[in-house]
Each structure stands twice: as structure tokens, then as C-alpha cells.
C-alpha beads as a LAMMPS data file, in Angstrom:
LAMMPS data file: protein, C-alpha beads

182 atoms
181 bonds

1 atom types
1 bond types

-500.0 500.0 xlo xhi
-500.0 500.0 ylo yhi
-500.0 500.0 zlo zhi

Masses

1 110.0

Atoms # bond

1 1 1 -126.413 28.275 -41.901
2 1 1 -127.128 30.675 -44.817
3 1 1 -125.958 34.154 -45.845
4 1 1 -127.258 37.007 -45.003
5 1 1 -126.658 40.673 -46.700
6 1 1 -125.886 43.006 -44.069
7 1 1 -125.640 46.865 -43.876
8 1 1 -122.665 48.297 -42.439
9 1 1 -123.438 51.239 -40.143
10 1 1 -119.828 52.760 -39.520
11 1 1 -119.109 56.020 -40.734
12 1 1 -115.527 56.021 -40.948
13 1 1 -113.504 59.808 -40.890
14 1 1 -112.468 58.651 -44.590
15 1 1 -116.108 59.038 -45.428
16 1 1 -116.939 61.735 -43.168
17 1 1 -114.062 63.633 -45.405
18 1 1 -115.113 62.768 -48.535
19 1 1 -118.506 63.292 -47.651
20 1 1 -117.781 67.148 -46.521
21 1 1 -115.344 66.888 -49.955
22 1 1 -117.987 66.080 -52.555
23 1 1 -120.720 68.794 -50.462
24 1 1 -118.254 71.516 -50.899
25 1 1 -117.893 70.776 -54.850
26 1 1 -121.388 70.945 -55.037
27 1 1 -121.708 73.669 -53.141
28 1 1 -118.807 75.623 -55.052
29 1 1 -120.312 74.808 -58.138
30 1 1 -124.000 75.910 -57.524
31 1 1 -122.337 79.084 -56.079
32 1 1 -120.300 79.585 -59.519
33 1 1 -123.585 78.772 -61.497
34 1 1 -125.544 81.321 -59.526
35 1 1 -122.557 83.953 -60.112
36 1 1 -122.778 83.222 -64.034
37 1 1 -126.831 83.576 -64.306
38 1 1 -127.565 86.109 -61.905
39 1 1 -124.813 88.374 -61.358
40 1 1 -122.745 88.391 -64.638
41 1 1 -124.984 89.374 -66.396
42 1 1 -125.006 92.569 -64.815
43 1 1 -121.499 93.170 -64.380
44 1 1 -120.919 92.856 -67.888
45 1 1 -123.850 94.603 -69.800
46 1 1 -122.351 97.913 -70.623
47 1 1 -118.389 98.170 -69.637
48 1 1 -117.012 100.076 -68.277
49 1 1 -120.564 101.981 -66.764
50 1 1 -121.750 98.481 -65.205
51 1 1 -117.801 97.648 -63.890
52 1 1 -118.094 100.906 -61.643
53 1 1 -121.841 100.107 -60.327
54 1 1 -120.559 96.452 -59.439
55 1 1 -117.962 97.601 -57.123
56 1 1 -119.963 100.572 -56.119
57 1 1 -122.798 97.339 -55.139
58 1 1 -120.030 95.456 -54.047
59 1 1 -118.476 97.825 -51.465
60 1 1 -119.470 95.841 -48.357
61 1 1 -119.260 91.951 -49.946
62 1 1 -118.585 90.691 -53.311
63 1 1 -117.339 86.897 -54.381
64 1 1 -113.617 88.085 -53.302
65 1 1 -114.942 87.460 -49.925
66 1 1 -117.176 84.253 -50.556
67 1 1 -114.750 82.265 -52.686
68 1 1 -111.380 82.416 -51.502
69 1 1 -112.512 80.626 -47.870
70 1 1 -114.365 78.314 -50.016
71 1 1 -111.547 77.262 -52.363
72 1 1 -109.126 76.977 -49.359
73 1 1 -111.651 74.975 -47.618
74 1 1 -111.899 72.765 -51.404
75 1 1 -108.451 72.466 -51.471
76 1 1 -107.927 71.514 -48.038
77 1 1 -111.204 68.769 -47.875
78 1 1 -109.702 67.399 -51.574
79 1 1 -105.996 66.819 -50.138
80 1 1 -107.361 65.288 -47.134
81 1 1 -110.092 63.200 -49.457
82 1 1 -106.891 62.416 -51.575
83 1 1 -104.803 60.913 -48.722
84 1 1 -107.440 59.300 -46.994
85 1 1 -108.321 57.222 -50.144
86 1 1 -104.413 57.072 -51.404
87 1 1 -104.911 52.794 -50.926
88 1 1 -108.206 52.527 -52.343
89 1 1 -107.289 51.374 -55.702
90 1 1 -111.154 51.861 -56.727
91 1 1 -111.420 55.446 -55.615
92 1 1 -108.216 56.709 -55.655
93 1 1 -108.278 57.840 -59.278
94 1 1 -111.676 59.561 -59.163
95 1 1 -110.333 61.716 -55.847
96 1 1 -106.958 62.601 -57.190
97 1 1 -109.055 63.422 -60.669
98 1 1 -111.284 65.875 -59.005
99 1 1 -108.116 67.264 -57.241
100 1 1 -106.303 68.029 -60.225
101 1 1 -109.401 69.592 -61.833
102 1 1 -109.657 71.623 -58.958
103 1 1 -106.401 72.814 -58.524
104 1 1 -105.162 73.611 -61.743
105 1 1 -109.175 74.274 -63.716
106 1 1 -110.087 76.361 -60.994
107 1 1 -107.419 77.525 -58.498
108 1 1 -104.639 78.092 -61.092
109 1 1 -106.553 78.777 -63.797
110 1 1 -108.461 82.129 -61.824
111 1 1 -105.039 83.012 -60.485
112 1 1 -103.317 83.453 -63.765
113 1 1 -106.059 84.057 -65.948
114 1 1 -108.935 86.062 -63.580
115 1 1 -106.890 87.741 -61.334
116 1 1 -105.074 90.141 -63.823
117 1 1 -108.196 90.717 -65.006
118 1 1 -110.072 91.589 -61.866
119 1 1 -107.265 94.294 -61.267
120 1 1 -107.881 95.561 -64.540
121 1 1 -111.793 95.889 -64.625
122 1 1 -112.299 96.231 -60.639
123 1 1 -109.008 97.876 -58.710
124 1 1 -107.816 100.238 -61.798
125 1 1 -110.519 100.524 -64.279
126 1 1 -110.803 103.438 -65.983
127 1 1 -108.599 105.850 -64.254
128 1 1 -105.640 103.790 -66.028
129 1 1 -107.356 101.610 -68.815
130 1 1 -109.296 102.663 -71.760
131 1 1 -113.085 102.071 -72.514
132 1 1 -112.017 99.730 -75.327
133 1 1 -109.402 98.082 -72.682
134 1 1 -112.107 97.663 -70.234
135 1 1 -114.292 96.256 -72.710
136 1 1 -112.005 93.779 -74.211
137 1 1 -111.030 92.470 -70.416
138 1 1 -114.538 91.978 -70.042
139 1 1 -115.218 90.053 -72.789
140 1 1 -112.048 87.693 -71.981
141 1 1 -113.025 87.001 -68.452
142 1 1 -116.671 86.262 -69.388
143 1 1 -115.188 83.605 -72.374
144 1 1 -112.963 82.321 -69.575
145 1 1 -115.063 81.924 -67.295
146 1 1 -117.119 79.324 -69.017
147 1 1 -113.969 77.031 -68.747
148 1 1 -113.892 77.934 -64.954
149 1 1 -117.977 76.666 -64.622
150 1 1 -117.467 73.608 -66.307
151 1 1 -114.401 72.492 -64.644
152 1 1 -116.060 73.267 -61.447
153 1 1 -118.711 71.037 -62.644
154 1 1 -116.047 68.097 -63.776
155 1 1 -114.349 68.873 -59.955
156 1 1 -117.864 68.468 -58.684
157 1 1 -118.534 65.177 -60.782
158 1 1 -115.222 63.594 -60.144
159 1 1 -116.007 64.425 -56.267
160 1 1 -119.256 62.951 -56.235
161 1 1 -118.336 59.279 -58.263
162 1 1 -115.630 59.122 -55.780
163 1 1 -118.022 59.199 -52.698
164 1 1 -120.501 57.016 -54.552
165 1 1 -117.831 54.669 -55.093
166 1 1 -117.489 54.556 -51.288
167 1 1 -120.074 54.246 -50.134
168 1 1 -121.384 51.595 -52.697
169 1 1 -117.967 49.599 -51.017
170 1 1 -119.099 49.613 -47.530
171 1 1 -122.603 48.239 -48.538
172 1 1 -124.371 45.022 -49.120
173 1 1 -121.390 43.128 -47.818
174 1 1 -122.751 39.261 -47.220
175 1 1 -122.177 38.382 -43.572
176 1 1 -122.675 34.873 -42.933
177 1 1 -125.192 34.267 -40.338
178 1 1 -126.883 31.632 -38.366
179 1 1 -131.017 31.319 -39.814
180 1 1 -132.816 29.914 -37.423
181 1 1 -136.642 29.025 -38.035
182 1 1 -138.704 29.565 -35.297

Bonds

1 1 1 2
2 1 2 3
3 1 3 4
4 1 4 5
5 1 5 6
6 1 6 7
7 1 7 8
8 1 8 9
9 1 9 10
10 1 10 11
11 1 11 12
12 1 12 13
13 1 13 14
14 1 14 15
15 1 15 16
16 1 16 17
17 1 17 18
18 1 18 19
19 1 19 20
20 1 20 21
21 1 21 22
22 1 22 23
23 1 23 24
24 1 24 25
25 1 25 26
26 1 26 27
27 1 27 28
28 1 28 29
29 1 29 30
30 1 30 31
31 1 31 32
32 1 32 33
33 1 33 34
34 1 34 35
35 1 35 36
36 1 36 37
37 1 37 38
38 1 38 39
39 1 39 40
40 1 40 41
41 1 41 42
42 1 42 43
43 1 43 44
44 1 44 45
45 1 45 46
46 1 46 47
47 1 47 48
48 1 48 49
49 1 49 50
50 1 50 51
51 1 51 52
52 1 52 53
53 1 53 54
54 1 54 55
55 1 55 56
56 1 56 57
57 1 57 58
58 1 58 59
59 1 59 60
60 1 60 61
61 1 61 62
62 1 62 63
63 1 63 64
64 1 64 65
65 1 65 66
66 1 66 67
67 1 67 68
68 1 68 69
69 1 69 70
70 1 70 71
71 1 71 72
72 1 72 73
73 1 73 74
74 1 74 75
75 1 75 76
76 1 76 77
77 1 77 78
78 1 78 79
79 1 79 80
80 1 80 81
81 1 81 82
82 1 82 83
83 1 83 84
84 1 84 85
85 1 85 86
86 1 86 87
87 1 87 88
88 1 88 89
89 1 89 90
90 1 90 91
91 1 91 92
92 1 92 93
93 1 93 94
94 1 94 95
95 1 95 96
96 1 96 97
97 1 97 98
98 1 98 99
99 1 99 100
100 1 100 101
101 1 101 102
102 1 102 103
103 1 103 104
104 1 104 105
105 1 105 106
106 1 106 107
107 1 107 108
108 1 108 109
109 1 109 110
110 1 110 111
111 1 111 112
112 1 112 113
113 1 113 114
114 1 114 115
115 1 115 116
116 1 116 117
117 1 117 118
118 1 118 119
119 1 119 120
120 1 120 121
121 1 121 122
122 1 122 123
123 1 123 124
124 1 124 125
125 1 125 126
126 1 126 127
127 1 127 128
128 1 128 129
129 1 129 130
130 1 130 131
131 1 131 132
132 1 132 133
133 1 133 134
134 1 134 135
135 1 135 136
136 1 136 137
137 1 137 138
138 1 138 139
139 1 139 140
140 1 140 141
141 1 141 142
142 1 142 143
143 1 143 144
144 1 144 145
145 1 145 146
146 1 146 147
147 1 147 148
148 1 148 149
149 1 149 150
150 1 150 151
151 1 151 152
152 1 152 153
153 1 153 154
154 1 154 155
155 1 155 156
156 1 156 157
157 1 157 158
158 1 158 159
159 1 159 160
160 1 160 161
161 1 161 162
162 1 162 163
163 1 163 164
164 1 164 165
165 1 165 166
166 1 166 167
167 1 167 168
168 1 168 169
169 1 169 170
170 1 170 171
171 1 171 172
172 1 172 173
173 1 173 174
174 1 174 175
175 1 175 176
176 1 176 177
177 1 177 178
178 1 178 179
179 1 179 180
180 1 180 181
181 1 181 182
């Protein structure tokens, strides 16, 4: 008898998850990415002029309607990726990595930091804030949002190792099997 590497073909619901898991990083990330080169610019040319056209554009759809499903659905796929892996001693610390990064770089981060500042710019704007105001909240929510991109990015990275890690695991695994020469 000799050995024999063979290819596992089961796709178990731990990899399905952190399949759909590391997809939806990437996926949040590139959407993000796109925000920052495309439509921030935009938004933040000339406050507080450009913050009234971008909810004047918005007025049907913005990312306040893209996002929020997406982050539930990140959170959701990450606790589920987290749990899934919890005995995986291998993978385990790369999922609950890119679960902290997404929770507090990105979920609590926009909530305490973006959030008072969307209000500011996009709900009261310059019917209670001044031009200077408006300006200054603008300039702190593009700063900030740099850290948001890149920990999006880390969350996306973190995601990713721990699926390659995975699925390098259930691979290649020598089988012993019976040669027989014909």
C-alpha cells in the first residue's frame, strides 16, 4: 500500500459561513472604498453648499440605506463565523480578530463618532449650525473616516486569513490507499 493525497470535497455550514463572512468584508470594504473616491469627494468640496446638494441627490437613496443592512448582515455572518470556529484553535483568533475590528472600528466607532456628525451636516445643517460649524464637522468626519476605511480593510483581512486558514485545513489531507499496478 502507499499514500495517497486526497481532496476533500465537503463543504461544511462552518465554511459555507465563513465563506459568506469573508465575501461580505470584502464586499463592505470595496463599498466603503467606492464611498471615499467617488462620492466624498463631492460631499465635501465646498460645505455647507455641497452638504445641501448631497441630500438634495440623496433624497430617494443614500449609504443610510445601503450600509446599515450590510453591517447587520456583517455582524450577524461574523458572530456566526465566530461560534462556528470557537474550537478551531488555528482559526479562532483570526475570526474573533476580524470581529472585534468590526464591531468596535466600524460599528461603534460610526455610532459615536459619525452619527453625531451626520445629524449635524445632513438632518440640521444650517438652519441650526453655522457655516464655520458645518465646515469644521466636515473636516472631522472626512479625518475620521480614514480610520473607518482602514479598519474595514483590517476586518476584511482578518476575515479573509481566517477562511484561508480553513480551507488550507480541509485540503491535501493524505488518505492511505491501496496502489494497485495494472
Amino acid at each position: 500500500t502507499s499514500v495517497v493525497t486526497m481532496t476533500h470535497n465537503t463543504f461544511s455550514p462552518r465554511t459555507a459561513v465563513i465563506v459568506a463572512y469573508s465575501w461580505v468584508t470584502l464586499i463592505a470594504f470595496g463599498a466603503i472604498l467606492t464611498e471615499t473616491v467617488i462620492l466624498y469627494p463631492n460631499v465635501f468640496h465646498d460645505p455647507p453648499a455641497s452638504l445641501d446638494l448631497t441630500v438634495e441627490f440623496m433624497s430617494e437613496a443614500g449609504p443610510s440605506d445601503f450600509f446599515p443592512p450590510l453591517g447587520a448582515l456583517t455582524v450577524a455572518l461574523a458572530v456566526a463565523s465566530g461560534f462556528l470556529l470557537r474550537r478551531d484553535k488555528k482559526v479562532r483568533p483570526w475570526a474573533v480578530a476580524s470581529l472585534i475590528s468590526l464591531v468596535f472600528g466600524e460599528f461603534a466607532f460610526s455610532a459615536f463618532y459619525f452619527w453625531p456628525r451626520n445629524t449635524i451636516m445632513f438632518d440640521e445643517g444650517a438652519a441650526v449650525h453655522s457655516v464655520e460649524v458645518l465646515r469644521q464637522t466636515a473636516v472631522e468626519f472626512e479625518t475620521g473616516h480614514w480610520v473607518r476605511l482602514t479598519m474595514s480593510g483590517v476586518t476584511a483581512v482578518l476575515a479573509f486569513v481566517a477562511l484561508f486558514k480553513v480551507l488550507t485545513a480541509r485540503t491535501s489531507t493524505p488518505v492511505p490507499v491501496e496502489a494497485r499496478v495494472g
